[in-house]
C-alpha positions as CSV (number, residue, x, y, z in Angstrom):
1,X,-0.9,10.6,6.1
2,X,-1.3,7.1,4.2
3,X,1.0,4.9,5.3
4,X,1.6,1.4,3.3
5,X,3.5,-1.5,4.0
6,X,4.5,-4.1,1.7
7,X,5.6,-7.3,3.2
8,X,5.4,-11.3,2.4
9,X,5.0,-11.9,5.9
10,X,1.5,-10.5,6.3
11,X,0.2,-14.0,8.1
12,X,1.4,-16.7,10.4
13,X,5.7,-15.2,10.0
14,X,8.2,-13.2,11.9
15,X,6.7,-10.7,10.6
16,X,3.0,-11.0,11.0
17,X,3.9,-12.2,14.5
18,X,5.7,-8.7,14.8
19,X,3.4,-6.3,13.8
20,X,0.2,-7.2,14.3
21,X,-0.5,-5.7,17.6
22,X,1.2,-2.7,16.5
23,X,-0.9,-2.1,13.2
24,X,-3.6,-2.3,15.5
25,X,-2.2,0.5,17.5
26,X,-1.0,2.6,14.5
27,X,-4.7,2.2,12.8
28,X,-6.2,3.6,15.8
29,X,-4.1,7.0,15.6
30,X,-5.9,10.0,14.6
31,X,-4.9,11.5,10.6
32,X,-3.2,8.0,9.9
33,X,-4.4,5.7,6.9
34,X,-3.2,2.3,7.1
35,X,-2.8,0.4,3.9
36,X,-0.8,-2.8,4.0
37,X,0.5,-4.5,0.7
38,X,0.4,-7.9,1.1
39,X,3.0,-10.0,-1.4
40,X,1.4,-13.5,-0.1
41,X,-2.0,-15.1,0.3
42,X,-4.2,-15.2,3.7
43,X,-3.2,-18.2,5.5
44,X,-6.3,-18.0,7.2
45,X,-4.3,-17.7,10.5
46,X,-5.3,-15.5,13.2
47,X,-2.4,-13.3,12.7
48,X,-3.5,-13.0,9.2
49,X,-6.9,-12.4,10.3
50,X,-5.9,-9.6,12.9
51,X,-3.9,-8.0,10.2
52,X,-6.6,-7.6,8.0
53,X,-8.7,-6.3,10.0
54,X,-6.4,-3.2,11.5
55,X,-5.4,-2.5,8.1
56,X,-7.9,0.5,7.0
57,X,-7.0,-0.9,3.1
58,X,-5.8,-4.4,2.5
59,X,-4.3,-4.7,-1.0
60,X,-4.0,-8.5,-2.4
61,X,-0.8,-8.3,-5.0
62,X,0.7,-11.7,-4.4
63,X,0.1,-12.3,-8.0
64,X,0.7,-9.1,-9.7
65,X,3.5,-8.0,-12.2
66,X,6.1,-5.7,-10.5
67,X,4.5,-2.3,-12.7
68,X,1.0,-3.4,-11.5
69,X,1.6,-3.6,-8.2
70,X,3.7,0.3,-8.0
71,X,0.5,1.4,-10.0
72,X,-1.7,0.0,-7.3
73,X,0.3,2.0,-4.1
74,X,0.3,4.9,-6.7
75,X,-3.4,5.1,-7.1
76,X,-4.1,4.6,-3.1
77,X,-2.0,7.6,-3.1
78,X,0.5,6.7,-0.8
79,X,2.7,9.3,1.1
80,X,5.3,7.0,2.6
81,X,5.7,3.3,1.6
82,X,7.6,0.8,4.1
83,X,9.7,-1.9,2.2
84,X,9.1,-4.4,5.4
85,X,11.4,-7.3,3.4
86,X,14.1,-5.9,1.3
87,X,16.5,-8.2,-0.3
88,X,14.9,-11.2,1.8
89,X,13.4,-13.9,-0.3
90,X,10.0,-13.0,-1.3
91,X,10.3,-9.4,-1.5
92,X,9.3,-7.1,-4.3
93,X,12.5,-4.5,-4.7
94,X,11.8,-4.1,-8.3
95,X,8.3,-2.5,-7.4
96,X,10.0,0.3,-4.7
97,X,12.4,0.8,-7.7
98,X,9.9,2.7,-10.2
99,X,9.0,5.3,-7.6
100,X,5.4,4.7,-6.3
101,X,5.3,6.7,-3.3
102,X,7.5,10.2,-2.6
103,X,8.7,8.7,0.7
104,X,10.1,5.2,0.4
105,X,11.5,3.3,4.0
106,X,14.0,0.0,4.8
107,X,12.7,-0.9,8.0
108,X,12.8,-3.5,10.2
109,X,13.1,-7.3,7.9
110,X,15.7,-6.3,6.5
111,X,18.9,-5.4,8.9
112,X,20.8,-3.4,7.2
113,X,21.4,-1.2,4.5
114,X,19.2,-1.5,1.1
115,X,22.5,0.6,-1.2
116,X,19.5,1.3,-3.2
117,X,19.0,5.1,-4.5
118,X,14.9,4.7,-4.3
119,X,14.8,4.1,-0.4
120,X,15.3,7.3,1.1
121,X,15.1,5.9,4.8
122,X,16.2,3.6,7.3
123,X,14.0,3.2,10.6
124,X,16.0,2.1,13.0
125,X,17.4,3.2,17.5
126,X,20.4,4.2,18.6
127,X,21.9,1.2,19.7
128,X,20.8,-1.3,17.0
129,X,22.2,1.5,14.6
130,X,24.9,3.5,16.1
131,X,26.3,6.8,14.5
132,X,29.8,4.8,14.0
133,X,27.6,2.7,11.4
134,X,25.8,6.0,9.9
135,X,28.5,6.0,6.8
136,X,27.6,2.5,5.8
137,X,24.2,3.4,5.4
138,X,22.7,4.4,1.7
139,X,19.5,5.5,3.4
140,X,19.4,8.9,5.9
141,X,18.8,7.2,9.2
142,X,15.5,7.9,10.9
143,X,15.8,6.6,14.7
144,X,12.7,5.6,16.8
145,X,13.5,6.4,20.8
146,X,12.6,2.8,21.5
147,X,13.9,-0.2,20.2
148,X,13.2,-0.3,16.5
149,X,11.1,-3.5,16.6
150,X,8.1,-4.2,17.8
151,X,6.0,-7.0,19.4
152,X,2.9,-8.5,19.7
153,X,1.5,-7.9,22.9
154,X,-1.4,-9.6,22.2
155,X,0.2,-13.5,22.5
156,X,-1.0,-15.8,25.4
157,X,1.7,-17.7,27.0
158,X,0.3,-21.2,27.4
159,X,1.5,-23.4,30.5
160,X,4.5,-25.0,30.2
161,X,4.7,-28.8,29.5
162,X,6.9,-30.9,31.4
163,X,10.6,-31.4,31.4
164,X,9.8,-35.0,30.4
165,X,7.8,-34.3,27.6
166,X,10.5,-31.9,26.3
167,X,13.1,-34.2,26.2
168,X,14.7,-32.3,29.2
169,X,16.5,-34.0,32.1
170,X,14.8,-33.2,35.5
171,X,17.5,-31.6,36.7
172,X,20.0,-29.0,35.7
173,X,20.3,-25.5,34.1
174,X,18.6,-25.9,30.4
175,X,20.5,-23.0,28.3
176,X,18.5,-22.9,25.0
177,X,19.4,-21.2,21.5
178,X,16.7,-21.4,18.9
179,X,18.3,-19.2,16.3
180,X,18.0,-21.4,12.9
181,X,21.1,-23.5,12.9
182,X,22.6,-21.1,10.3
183,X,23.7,-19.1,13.0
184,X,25.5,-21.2,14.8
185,X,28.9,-21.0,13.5
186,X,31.8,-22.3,14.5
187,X,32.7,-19.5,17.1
188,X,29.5,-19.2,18.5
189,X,29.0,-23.2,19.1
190,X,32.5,-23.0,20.9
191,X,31.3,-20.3,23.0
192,X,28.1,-22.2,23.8
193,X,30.3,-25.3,24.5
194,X,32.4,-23.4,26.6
195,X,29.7,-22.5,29.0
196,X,28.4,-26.4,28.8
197,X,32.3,-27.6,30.2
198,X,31.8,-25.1,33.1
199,X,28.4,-26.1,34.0
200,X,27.6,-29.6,35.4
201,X,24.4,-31.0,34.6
202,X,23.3,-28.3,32.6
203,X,22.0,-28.7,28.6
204,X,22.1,-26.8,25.3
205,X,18.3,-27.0,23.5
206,X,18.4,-26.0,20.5
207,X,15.8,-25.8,17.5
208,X,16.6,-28.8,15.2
209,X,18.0,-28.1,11.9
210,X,17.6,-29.5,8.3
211,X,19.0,-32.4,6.7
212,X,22.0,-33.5,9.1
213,X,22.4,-30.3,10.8
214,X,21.7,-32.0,14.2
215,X,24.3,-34.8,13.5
216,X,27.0,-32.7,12.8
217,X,26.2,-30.8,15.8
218,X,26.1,-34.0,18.0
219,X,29.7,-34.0,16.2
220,X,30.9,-30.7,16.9
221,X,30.0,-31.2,20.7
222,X,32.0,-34.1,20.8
223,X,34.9,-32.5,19.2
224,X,34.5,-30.0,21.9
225,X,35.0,-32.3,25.1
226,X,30.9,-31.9,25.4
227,X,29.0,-35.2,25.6
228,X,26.5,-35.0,22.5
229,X,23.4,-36.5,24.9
230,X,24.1,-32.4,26.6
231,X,22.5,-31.5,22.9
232,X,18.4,-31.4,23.3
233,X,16.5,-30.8,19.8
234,X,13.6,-29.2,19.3
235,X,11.0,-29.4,16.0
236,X,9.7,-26.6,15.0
237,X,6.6,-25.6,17.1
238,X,3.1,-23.2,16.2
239,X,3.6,-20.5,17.9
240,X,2.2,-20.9,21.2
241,X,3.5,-24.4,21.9
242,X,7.1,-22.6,21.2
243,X,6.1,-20.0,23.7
244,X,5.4,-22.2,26.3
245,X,8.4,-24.2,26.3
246,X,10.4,-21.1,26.1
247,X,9.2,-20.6,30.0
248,X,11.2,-24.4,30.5
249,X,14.7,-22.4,29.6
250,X,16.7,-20.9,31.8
251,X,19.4,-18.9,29.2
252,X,18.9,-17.6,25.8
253,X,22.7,-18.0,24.7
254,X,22.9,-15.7,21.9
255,X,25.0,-15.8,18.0
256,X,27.6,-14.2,16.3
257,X,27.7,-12.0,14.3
258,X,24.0,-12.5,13.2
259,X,21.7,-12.6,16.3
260,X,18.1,-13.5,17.6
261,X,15.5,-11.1,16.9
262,X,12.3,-12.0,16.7
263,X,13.7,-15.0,18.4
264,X,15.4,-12.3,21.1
265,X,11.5,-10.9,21.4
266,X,9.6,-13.9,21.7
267,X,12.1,-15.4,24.4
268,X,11.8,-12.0,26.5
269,X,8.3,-11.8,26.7
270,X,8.2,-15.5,27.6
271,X,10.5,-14.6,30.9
272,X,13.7,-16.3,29.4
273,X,16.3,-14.0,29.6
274,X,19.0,-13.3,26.5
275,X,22.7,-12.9,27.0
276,X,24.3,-11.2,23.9
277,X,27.3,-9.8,22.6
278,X,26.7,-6.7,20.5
279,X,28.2,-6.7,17.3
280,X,29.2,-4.8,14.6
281,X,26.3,-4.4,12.3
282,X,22.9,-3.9,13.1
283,X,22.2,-7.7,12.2
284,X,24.3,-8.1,15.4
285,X,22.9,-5.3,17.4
286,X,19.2,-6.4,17.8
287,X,19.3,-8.2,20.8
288,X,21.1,-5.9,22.2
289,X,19.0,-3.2,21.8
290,X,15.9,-5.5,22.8
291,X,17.7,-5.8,26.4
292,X,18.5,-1.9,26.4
293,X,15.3,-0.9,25.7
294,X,13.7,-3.4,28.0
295,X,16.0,-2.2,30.9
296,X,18.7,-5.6,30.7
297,X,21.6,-3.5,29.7
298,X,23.5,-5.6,31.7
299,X,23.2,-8.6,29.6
300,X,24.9,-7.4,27.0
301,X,28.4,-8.3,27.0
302,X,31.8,-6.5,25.5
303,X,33.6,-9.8,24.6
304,X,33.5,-13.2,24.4
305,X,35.4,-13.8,27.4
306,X,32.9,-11.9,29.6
307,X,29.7,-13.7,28.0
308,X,31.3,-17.0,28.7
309,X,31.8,-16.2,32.5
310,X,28.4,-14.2,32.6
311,X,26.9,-17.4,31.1
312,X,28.9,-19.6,34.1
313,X,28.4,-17.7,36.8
314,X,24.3,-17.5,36.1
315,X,24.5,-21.2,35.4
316,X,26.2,-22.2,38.8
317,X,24.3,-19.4,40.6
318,X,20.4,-20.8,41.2
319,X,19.5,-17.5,43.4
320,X,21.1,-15.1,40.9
321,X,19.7,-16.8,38.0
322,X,15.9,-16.9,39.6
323,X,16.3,-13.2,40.8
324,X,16.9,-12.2,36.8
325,X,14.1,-14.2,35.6
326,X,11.4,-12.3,37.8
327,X,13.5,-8.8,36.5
328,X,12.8,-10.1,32.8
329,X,9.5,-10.7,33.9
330,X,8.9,-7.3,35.8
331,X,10.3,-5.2,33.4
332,X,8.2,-7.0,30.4
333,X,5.2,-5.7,32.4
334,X,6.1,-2.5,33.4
335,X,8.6,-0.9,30.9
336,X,7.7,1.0,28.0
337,X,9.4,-1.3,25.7
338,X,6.1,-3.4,25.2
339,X,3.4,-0.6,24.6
340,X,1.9,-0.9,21.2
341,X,0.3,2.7,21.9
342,X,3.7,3.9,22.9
343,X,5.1,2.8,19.9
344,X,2.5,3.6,17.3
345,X,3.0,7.4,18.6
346,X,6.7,7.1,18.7
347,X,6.3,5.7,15.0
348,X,4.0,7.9,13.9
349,X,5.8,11.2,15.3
350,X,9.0,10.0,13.1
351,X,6.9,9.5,10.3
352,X,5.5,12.5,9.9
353,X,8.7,14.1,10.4
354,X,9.5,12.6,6.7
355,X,6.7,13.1,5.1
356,X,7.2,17.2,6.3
357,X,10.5,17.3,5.2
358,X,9.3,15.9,1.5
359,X,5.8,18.5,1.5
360,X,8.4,21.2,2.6
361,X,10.5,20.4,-0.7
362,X,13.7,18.7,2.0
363,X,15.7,16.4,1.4
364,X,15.9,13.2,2.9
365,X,18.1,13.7,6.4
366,X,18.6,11.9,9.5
367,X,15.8,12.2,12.0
């Protein structure tokens, strides 16, 4: 089978950081020809660089017209193409739209349904995509037995810095959310406040936001009966300086009704665990389905009343809140849920499940 991708994240991104390890994996697997589509430049980053070289053809369209760049996937002679952006910014929908491959697929940049009549699946799991939200979906679902998105199992995770250097008080619980501030709505912040009022000396760090976002937040707090100084920014980090302070947090506190993601993954394989209330629509299901898979059930909570005392009762509870760190940590490296192999055969098993259905003359249905 030749298999393409066609993404604007091919580099230093969410989804560069993603995949790579897992296009590695899938490149390796016998009868599998790996052609990624890339809709931006090499960065020259070592993501990019990793990319390219797993990819078995890497096809340079940033700059091509829409037709150009469905005649290109055409001539490779693709059998399934994977829109890996959707209606994101920076994606290409116009070029999945004139046809160029019999098996077109909406997977995982994009959470939720495309509604377009061109992409014929979804990729997604069982509990980021439950069969209550089947109806809502344009696209036949296909569902991986694992969580739908992978990671890169590849990353180091540098030592930590200090507390100091963070801008961290030396003591007390640090909760951390660093979901662009986008996410935190009002409901959510109230939530996280909540939790702040019910544990002393603990903090909320949080990845600073544009223009006055951190201000208003600082305002919010105080509007809350929360003392703004409780509020700890972080700048955006590279990657591995982000990793490494992740290991200074205690908490992930998750959002409503959009949730972390890659945010949930790169937290988990840091060792910081991620409380989350499951939502309604797979935007709001990923974390979720990162703890389910990863064997962290349990920290996915019904209501908002039960992740507000889940939150406390870690918070004020040093013994319990150590023993679930070293579970994150032991399940990270003995679960299935990080195995690149696993998952390219997993992947690659549902894939070809597609591309028989479309040689045997089927239509589309969910796998």
């Amino acid at each position: 089978m030749r298999l393409g991708f066609m993404s604007n994240g091919f580099g230093a991104h969410p989804t560069g950081l993603l995949t790579a390890a897992f296009f590695e994996a899938l490149s390796a697997t016998p009868g599998i020809e790996l052609h990624l589509f890339a809709l931006n430049g090499p960065d020259g980053s070592a993501i990019c660089n990793r990319l390219q070289a797993a990819a078995h053809r890497w096809h340079d369209v940033e700059a091509r017209p829409h037709s150009a760049t469905a005649g290109i996937i055409r001539s490779a002679g693709i059998d399934v193409l994977f829109d890996l952006r959707g209606w994101g910014g920076g994606g290409r929908p116009e070029v999945l739209a004139m046809r160029p491959a019999p098996v077109q697929v909406n997977w995982l940049a994009f959470p939720g349904t495309s509604g377009a009549p061109w992409i014929d699946y979804v990729v997604a799991d069982p509990v980021v995509l439950p069969e209550t939200l089947e109806p809502h979906f344009s696209e036949a679902v296909a569902r991986l037995p694992r969580c739908f998105q992978p990671s890169d199992t590849r990353r180091a995770v540098p030592r930590a810095p200090s507390r100091q250097a963070c801008g961290l008080p030396a003591q007390g619980v640090v909760f951390c959310c660093f979901n662009n501030s986008y996410k935190l709505n009002p409901a959510s912040f109230a939530r996280h406040m909540a939790v702040l009022r019910q544990v002393p000396g603990s903090v909320l760090w949080l990845l600073s936001g544009p223009g006055d976002a951190d201000h208003r937040l600082h305002k919010a707090a105080r509007a809350e009966g929360v003392d703004p100084s409780r509020l700890v920014f972080m700048p955006k980090q590279p990657q591995a300086e982000y990793l490494a302070r992740l290991q200074l947090s205690d908490l992930f506190l998750d959002c409503n009704p959009y949730n972390a993601h890659t945010t949930a993954s790169d937290a988990l394989w840091a060792g910081c665990p991620v409380l989350t209330r499951p939502g309604e629509t797979f935007a709001g299901r990923v974390a979720a389905s990162l703890n389910h898979h990863l064997g962290l059930a349990d920290m996915n909570m019904a209501d908002d009343g039960a992740y507000i005392e889940r939150a406390v009762a870690l918070g004020t509870d040093p013994d319990a809140l150590a023993a679930l760190r070293k579970r994150v940590s032991q399940q990270r490296d003995t679960s299935t849920h990080f195995d690149m192999g696993d998952f390219a055969a997993d992947f690659s098993a549902l894939v070809r499940r597609m591309h028989d259905r479309r040689c045997s003359g089927l239509a589309p249905a969910p796998l």
